[in-house]
TIMAR-88850 format. One record per residue: x, y, z of N, C-alpha, C, O, CB in turn; residue number from 1; residue in three letters; chain. Coordinates in Angstrom, 3 decimals, m for minus. Glycine has a CB too. Layout:
% residues N
{bator {X,Y,Z},{X,Y,Z},{X,Y,Z},{X,Y,Z},{X,Y,Z},NUM,'ala','A'} ...
This chain:
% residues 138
{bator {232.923,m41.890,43.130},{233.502,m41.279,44.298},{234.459,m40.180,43.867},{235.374,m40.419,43.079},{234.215,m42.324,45.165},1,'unk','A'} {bator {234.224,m38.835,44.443},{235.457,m37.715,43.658},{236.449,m37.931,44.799},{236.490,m38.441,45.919},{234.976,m35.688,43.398},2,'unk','A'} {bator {237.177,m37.322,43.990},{238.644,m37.569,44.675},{239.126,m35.976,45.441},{239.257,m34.845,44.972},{239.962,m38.108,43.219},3,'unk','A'} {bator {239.269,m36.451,46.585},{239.505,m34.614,47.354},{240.577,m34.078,46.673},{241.364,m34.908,46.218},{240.028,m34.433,49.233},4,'unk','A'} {bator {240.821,m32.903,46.480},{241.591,m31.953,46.165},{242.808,m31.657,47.382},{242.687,m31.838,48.594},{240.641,m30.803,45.868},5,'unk','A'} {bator {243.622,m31.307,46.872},{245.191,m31.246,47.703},{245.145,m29.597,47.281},{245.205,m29.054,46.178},{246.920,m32.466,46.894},6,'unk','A'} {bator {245.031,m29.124,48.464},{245.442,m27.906,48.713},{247.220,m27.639,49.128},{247.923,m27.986,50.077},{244.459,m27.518,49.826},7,'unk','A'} {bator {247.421,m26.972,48.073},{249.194,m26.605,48.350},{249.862,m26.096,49.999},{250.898,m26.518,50.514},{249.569,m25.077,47.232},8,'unk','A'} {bator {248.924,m25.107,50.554},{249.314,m25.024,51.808},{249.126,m26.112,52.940},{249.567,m26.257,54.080},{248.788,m23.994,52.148},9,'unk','A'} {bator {248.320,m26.770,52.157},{248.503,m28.207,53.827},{249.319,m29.211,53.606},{249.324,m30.273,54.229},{247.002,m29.298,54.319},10,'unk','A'} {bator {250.234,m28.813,52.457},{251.167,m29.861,52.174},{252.558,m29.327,52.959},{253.369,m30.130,53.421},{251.336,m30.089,50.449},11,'unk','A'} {bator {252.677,m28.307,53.023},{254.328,m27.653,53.326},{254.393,m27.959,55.100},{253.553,m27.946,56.000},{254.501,m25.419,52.859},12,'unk','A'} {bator {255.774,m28.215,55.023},{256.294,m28.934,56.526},{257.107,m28.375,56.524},{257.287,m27.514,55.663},{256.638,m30.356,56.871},13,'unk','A'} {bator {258.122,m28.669,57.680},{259.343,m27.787,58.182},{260.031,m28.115,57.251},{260.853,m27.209,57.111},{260.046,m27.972,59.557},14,'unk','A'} {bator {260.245,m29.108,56.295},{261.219,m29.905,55.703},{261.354,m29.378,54.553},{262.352,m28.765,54.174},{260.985,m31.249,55.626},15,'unk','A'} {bator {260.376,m29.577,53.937},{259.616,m29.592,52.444},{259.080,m28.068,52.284},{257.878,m27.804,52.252},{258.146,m30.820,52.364},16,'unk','A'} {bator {260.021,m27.177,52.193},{259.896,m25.882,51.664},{259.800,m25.214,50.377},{260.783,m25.352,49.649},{260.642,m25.444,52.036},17,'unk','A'} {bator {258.738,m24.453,49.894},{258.619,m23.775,48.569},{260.156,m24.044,47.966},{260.307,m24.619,46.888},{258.167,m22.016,48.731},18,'unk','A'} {bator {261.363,m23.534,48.831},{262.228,m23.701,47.850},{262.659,m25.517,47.845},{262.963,m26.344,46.985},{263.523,m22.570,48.167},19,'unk','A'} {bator {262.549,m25.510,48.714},{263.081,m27.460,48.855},{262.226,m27.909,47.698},{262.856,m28.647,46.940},{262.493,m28.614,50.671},20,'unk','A'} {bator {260.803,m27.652,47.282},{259.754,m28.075,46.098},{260.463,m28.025,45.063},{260.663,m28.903,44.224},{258.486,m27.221,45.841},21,'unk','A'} {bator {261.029,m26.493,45.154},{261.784,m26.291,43.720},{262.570,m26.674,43.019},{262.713,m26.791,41.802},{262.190,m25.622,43.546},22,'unk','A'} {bator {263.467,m27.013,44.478},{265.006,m28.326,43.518},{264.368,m29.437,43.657},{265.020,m30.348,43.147},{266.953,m28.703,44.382},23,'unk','A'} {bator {263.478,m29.759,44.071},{263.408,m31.473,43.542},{262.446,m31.361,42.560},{262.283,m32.468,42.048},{262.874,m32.765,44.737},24,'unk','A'} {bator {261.755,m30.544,42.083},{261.242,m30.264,40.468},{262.272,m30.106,39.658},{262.177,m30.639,38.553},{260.376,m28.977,40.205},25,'unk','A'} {bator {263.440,m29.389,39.965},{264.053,m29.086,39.062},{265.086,m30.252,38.825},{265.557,m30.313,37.689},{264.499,m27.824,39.276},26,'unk','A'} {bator {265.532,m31.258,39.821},{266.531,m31.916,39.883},{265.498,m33.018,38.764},{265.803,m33.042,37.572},{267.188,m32.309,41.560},27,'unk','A'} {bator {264.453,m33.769,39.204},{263.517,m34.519,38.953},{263.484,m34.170,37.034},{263.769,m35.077,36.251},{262.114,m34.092,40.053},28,'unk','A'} {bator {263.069,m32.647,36.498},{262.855,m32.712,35.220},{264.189,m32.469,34.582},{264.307,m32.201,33.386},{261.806,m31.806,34.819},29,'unk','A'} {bator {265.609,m32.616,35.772},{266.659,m32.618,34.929},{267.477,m33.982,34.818},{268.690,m34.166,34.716},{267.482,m31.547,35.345},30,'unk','A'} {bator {266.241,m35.017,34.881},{266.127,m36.287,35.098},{267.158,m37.273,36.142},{267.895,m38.219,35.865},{266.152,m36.676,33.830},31,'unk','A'} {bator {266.909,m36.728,37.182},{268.318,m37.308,38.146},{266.913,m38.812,38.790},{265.701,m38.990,38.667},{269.250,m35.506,40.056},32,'unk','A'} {bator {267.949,m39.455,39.375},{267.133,m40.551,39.548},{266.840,m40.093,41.012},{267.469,m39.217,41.607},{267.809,m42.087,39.260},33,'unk','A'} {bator {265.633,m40.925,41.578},{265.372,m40.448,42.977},{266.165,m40.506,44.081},{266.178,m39.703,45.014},{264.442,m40.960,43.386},34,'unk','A'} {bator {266.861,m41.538,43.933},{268.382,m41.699,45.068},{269.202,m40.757,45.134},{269.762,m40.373,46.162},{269.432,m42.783,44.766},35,'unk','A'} {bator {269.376,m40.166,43.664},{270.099,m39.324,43.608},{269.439,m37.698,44.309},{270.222,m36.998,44.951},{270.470,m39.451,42.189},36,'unk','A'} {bator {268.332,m37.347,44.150},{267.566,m36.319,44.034},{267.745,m36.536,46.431},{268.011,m35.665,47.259},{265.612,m36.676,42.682},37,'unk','A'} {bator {267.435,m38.067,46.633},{267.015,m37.770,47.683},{268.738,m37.768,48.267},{268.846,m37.659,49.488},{265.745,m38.799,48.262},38,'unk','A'} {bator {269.476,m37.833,47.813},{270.737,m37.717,48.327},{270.998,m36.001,48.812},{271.507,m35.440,49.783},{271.794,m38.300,47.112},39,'unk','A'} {bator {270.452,m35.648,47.761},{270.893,m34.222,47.120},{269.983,m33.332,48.238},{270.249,m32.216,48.685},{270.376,m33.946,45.167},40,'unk','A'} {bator {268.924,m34.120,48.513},{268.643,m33.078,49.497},{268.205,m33.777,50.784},{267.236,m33.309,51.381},{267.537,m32.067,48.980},41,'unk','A'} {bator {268.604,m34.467,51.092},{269.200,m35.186,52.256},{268.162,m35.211,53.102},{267.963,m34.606,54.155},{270.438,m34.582,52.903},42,'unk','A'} {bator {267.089,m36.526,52.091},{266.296,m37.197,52.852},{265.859,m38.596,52.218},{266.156,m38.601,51.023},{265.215,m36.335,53.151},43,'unk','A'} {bator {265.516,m39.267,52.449},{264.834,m40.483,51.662},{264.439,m40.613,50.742},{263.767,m39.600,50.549},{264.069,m40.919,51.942},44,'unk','A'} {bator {264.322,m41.649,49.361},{263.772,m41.842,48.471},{262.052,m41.735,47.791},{261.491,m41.466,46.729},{264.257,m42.683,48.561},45,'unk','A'} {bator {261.667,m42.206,49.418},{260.600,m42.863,49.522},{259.239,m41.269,49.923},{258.071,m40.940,49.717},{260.980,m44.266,50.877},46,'unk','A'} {bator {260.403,m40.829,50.532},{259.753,m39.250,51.238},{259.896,m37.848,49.546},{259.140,m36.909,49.299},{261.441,m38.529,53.216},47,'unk','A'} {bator {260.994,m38.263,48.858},{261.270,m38.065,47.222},{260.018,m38.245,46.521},{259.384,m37.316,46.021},{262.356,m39.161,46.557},48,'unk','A'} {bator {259.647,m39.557,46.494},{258.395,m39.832,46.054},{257.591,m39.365,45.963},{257.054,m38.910,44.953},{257.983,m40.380,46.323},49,'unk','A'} {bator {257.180,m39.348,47.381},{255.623,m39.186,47.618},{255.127,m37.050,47.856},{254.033,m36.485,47.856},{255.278,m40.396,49.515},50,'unk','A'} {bator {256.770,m36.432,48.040},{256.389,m35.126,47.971},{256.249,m34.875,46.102},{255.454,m34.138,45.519},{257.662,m34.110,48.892},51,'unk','A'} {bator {256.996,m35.501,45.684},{256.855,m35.338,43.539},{255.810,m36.133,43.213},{255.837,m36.504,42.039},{258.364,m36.095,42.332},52,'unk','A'} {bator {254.413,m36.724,44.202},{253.549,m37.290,43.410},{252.544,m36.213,43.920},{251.627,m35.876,43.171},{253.272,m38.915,43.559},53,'unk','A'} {bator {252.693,m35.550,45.390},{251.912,m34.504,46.137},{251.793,m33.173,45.541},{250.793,m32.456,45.557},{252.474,m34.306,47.416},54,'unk','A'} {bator {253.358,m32.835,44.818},{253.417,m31.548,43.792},{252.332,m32.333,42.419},{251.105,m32.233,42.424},{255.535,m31.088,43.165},55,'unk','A'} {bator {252.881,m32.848,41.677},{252.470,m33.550,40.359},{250.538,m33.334,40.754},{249.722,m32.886,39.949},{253.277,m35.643,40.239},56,'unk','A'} {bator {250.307,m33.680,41.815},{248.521,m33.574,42.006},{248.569,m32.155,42.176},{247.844,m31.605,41.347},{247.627,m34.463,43.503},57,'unk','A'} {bator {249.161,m31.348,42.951},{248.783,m30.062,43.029},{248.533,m29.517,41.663},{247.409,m29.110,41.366},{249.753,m29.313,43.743},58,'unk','A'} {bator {249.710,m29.486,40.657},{250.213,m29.268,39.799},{248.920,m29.124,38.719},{248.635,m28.159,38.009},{251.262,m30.186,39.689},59,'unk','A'} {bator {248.280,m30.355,38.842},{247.413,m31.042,37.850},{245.794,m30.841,38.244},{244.862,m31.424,37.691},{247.838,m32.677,37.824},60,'unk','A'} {bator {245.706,m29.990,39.202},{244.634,m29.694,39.877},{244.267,m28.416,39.436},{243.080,m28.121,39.305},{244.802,m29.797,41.233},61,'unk','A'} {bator {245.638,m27.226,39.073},{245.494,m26.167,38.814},{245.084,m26.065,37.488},{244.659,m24.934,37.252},{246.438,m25.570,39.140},62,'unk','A'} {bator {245.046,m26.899,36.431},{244.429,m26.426,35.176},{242.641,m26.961,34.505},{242.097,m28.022,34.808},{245.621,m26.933,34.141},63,'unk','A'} {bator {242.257,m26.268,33.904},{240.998,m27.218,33.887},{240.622,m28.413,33.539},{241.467,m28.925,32.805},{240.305,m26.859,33.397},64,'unk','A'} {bator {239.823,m29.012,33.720},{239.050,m30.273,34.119},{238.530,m30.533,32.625},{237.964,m29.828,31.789},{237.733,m30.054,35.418},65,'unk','A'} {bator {238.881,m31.581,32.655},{238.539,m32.392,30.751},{236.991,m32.007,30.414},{236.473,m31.803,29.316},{238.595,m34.710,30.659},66,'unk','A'} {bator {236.480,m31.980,31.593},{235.065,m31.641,31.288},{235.042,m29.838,31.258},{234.064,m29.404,30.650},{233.959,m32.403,32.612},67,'unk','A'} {bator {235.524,m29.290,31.551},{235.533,m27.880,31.209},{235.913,m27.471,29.978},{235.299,m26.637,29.312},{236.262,m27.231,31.990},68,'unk','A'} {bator {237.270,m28.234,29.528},{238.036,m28.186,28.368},{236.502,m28.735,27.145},{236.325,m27.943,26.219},{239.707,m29.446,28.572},69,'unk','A'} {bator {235.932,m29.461,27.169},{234.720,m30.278,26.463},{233.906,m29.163,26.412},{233.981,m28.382,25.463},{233.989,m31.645,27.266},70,'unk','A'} {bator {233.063,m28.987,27.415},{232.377,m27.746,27.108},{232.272,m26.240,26.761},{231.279,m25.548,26.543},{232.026,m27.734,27.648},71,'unk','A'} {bator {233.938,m25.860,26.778},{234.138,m24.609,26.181},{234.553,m24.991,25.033},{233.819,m24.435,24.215},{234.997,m23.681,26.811},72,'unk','A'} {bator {235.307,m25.619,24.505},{235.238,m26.210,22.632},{233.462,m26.330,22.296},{232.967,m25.846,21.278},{236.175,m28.408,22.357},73,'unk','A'} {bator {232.614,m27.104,23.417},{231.046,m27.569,22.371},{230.582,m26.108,21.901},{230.212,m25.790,20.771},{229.388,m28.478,23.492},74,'unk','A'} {bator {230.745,m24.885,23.610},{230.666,m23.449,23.117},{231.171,m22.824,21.923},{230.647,m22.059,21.114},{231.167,m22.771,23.934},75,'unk','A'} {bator {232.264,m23.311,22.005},{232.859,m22.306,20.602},{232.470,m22.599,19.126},{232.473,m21.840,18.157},{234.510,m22.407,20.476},76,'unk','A'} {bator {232.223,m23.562,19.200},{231.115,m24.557,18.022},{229.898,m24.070,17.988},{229.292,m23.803,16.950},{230.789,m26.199,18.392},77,'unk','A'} {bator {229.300,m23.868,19.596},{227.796,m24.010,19.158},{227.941,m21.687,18.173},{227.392,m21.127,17.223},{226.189,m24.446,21.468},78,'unk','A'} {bator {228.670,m21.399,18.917},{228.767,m19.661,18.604},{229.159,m19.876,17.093},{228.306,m19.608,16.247},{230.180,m18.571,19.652},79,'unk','A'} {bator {230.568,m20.409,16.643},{230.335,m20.151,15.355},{229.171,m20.920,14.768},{228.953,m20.392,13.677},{231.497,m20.383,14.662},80,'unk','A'} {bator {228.272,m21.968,14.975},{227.512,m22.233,14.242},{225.972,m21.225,14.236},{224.913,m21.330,13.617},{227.481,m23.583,14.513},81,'unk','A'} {bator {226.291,m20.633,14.854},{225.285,m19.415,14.941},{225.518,m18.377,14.011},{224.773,m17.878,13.167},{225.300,m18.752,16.268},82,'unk','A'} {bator {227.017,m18.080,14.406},{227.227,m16.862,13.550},{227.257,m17.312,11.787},{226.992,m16.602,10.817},{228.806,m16.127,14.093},83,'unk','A'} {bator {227.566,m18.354,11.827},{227.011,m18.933,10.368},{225.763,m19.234,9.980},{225.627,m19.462,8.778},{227.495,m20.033,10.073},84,'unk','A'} {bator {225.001,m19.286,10.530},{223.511,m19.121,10.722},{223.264,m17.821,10.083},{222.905,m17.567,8.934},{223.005,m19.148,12.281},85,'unk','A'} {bator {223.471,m17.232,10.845},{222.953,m15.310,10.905},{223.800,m14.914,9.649},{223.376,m13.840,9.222},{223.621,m14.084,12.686},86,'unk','A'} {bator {224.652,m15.302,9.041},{225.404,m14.916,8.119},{225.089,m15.001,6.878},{225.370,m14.176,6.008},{226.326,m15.364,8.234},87,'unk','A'} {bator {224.059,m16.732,6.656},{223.553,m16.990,5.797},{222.163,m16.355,5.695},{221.472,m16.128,4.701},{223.685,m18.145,5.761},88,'unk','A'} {bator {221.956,m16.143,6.918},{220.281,m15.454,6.833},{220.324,m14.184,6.679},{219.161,m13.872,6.422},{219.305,m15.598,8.126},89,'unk','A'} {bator {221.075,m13.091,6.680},{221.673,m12.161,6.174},{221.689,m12.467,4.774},{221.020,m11.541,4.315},{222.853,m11.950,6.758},90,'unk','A'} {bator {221.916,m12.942,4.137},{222.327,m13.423,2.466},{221.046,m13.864,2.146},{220.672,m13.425,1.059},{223.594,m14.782,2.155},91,'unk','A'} {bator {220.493,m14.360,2.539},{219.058,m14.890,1.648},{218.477,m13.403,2.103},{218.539,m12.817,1.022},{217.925,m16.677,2.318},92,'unk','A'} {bator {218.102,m12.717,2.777},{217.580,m11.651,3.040},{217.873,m10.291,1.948},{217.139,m9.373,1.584},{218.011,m11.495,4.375},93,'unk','A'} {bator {219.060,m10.585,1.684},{219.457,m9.538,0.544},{219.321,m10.043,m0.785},{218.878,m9.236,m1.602},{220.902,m9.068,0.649},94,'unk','A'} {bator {219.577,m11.105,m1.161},{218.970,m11.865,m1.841},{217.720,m11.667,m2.893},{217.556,m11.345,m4.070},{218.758,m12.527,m1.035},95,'unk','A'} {bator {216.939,m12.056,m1.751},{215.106,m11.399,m1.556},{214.933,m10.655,m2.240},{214.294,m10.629,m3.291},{214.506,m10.678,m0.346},96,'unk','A'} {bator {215.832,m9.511,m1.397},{215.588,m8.054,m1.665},{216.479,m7.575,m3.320},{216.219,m6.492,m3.842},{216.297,m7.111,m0.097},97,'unk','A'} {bator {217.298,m8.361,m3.831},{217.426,m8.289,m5.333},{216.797,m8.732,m6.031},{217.130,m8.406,m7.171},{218.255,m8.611,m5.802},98,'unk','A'} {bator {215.407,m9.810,m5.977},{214.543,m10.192,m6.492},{215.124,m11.869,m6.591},{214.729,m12.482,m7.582},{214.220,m9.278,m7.705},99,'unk','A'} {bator {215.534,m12.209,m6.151},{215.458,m13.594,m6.563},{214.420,m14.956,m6.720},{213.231,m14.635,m6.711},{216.176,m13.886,m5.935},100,'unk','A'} {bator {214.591,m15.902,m6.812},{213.850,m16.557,m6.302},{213.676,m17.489,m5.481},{214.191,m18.594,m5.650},{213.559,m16.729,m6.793},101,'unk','A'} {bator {212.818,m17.154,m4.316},{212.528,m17.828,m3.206},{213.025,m18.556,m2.945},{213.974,m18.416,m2.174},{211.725,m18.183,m3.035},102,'unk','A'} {bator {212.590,m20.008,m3.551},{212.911,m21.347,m3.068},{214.397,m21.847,m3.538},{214.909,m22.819,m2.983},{211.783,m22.343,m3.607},103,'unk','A'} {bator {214.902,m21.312,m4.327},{216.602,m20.881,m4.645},{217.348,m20.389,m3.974},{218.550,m20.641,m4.056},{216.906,m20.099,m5.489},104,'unk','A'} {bator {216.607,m19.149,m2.717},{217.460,m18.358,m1.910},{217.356,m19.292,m0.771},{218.286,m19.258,0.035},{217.036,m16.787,m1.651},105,'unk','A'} {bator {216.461,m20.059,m0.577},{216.312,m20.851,0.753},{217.250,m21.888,0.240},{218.101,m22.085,1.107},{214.681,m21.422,1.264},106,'unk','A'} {bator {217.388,m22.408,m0.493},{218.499,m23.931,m0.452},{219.910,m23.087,m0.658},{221.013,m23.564,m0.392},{218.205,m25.420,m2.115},107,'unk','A'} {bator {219.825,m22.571,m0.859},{221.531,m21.804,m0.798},{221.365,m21.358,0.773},{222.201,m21.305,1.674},{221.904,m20.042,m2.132},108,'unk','A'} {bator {220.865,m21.251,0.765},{220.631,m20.636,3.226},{220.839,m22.073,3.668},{221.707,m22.415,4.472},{218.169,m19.868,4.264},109,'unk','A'} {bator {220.243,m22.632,3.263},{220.787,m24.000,3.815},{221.981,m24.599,3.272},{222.413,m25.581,3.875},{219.825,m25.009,3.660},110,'unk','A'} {bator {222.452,m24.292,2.489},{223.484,m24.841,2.307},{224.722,m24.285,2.668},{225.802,m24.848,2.490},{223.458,m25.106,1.278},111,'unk','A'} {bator {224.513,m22.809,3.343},{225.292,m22.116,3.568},{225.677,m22.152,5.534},{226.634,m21.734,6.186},{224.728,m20.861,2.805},112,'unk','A'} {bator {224.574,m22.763,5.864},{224.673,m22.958,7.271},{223.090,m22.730,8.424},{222.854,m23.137,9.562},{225.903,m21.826,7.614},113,'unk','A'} {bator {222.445,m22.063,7.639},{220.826,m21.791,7.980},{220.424,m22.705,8.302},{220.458,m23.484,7.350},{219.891,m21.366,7.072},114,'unk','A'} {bator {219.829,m23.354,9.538},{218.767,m24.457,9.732},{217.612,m24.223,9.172},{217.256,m23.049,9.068},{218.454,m24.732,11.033},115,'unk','A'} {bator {216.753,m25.301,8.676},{215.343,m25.108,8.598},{214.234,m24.382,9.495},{213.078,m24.209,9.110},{215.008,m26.180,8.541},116,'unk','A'} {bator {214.766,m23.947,10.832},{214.217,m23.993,11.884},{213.805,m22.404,11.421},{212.743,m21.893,11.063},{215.090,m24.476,13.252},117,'unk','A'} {bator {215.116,m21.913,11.600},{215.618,m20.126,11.562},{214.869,m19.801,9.919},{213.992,m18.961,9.718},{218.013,m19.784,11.553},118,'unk','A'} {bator {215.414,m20.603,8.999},{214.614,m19.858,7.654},{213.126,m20.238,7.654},{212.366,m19.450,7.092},{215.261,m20.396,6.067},119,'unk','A'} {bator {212.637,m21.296,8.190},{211.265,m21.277,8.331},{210.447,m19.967,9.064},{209.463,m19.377,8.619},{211.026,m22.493,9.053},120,'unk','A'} {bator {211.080,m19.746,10.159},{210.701,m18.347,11.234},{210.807,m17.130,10.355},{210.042,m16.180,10.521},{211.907,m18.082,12.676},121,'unk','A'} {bator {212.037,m17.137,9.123},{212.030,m16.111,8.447},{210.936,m15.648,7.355},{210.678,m14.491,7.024},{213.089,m16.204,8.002},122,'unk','A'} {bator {210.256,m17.060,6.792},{208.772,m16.911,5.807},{207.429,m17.396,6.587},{206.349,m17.642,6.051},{208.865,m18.010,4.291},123,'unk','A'} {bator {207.706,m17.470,7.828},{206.610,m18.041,8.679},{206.072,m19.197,7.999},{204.853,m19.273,7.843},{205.479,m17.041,8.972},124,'unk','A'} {bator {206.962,m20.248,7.510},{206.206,m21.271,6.889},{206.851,m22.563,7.913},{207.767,m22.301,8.693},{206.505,m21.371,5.028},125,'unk','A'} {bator {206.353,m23.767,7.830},{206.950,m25.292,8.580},{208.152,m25.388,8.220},{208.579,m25.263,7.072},{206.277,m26.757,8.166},126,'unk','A'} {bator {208.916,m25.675,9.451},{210.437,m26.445,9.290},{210.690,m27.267,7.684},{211.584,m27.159,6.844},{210.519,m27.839,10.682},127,'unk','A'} {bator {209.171,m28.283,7.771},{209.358,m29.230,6.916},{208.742,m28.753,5.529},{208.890,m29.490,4.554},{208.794,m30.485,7.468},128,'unk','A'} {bator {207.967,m27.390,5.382},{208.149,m27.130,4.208},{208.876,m26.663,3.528},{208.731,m26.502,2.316},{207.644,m26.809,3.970},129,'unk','A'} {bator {210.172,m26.237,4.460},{211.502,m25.668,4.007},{212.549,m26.957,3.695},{213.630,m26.971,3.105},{212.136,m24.614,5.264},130,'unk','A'} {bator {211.649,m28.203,4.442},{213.063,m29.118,4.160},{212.472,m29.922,2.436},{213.110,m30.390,1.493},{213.399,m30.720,5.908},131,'unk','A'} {bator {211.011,m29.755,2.697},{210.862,m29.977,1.565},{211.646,m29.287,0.218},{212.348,m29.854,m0.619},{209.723,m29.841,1.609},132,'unk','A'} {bator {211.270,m27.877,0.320},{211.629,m26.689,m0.826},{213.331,m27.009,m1.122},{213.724,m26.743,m2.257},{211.331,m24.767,m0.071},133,'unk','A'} {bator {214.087,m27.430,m0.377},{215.497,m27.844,m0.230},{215.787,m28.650,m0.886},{216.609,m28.444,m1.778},{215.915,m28.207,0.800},134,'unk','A'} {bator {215.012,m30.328,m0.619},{215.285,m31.100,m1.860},{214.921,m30.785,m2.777},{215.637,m30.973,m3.760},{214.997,m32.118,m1.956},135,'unk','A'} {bator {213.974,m30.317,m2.894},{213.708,m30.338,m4.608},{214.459,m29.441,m5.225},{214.626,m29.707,m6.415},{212.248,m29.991,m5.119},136,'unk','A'} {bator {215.023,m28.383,m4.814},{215.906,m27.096,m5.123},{217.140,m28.185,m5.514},{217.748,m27.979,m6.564},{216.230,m25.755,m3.601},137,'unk','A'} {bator {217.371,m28.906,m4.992},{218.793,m29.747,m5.081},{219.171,m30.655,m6.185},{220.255,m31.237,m6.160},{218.902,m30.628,m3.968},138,'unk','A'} 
């Protein structure tokens, strides 16, 4: 079951004004106790409460969602593991092209970040004859 969202403007009353929000945030993180806080602005404890649990959801609504936070880190992973990909396949490519040898330039691509997948596509040969050429290189 999701839980509805608290929109900031359907919370404000005659009472409970942007600035009234403000001193009891501010009284609240300058740790006054709620009796005190509801003294201070001269209403109930209980009404103290429940507007600092109504901010605290607003509050906590405005930043992203654990699952957003999750999938822009898996992004930033899956990009550098690409660009390490392409970096290493770049390097066996020049490699090549100094004469090396083959199945030497492919286990250093893999070991450098190259899947089997990408250096296979690069000699048009099987995934698995590259995973082969790997161990034995090893």
């Amino acid at each position: 079951m999701r839980k509805r969202k608290v929109d900031p403007k359907t919370i404000a009353t005659s009472f409970w004004t942007p600035e009234m929000d403000k001193r009891l945030l501010r009284l609240e993180a300058a740790g006054f106790p709620v009796v005190q806080i509801a003294e201070r602005l001269g209403t109930t404890a209980g009404n103290v409460n429940q507007r600092a649990y109504l901010l605290r959801k607003v509050a906590a609504q405005s930043g992203p969602t654990t699952e957003e936070i999750v999938r822009a880190k898996a992004a930033r992973r899956r990009k550098e593991l690409q660009r390490r990909e392409n970096e290493a396949l770049a390097e066996m490519r020049g490699a090549l092209a100094r004469g090396a040898a083959r199945d030497r330039v492919i286990a250093e691509a893999n070991k450098k970040g190259a899947g089997f997948k990408a250096i296979a596509k690069q000699f048009g040969v099987s995934r698995q004859r590259v995973h082969q050429i790997v161990l034995l290189e090893d």
